[in-house]
C-alpha positions in Angstrom: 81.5 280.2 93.3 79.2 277.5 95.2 80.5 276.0 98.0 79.6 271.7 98.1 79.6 271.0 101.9 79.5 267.2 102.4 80.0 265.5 106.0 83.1 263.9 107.2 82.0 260.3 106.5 81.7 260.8 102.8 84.4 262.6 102.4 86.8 259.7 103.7 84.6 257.5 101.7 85.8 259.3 98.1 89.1 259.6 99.9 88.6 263.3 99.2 91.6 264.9 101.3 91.0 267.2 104.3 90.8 271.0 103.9 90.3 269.9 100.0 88.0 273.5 98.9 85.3 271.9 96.9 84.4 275.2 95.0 82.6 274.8 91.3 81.5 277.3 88.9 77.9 278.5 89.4 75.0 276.9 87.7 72.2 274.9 88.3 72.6 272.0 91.4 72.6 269.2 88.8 75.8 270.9 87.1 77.4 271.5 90.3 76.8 268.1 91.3 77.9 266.7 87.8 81.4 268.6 88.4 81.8 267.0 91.7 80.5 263.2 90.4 82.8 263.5 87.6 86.1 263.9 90.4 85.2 262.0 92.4 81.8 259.2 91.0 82.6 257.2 94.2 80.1 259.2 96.1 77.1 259.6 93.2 75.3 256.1 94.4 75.3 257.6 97.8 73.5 260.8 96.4 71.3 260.0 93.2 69.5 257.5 92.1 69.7 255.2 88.9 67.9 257.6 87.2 69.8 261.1 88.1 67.4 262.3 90.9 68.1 262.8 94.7 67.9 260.0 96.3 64.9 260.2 99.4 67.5 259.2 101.7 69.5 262.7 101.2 68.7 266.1 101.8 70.2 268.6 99.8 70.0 272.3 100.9 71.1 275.8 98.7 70.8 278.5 100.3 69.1 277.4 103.5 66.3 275.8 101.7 65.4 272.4 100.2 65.8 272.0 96.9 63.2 270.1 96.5 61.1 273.5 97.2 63.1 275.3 94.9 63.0 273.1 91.5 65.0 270.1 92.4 68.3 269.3 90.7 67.4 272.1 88.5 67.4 275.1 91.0 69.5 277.8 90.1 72.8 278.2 92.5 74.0 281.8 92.9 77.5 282.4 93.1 77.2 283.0 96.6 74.6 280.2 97.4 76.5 277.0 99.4 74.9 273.3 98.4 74.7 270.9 101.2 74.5 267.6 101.3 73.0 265.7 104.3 72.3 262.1 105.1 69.0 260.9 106.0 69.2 261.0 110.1 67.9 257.4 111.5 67.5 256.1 114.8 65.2 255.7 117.5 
């Protein structure tokens, strides 16, 4: 089953507890992250847009490569395939 790997910082955000496996059935990454938004919607702002697309301020990778690359929130997750979600870096 996919993996969701989120950082630290949202994970206290959606008071998601520690060593909590975040495992959902394979699919596409829209149905893996509609699993996840539906436990815990706190962190779905912080990830999509109003109208259900990745935000530009978040990278999501599967597999090692953007899914952007790959068919968006539509790309197909195998069941070994990990999605990761990264903030947009900032500084200077």
């Amino acid at each position: 089953m996919p993996v969701l790997i989120i950082p630290g910082a949202w994970r206290a955000a959606a008071a998601i507890p520690t060593g909590t496996d975040l495992r959902f059935p394979p699919g596409t990454a829209r149905t893996v992250l509609g699993a996840f938004f539906q436990v815990y919607p706190a962190l779905r702002p912080r990830v999509l847009t109003e109208d259900g697309e990745v935000a530009p301020w978040v990278q999501v990778f599967a597999g090692g490569a953007d899914i952007r690359d790959r068919g968006g929130l539509d790309a197909s997750l195998s069941a070994n395939e990990d999605l990761v979600l990264l903030p947009a870096m900032a500084g200077g």
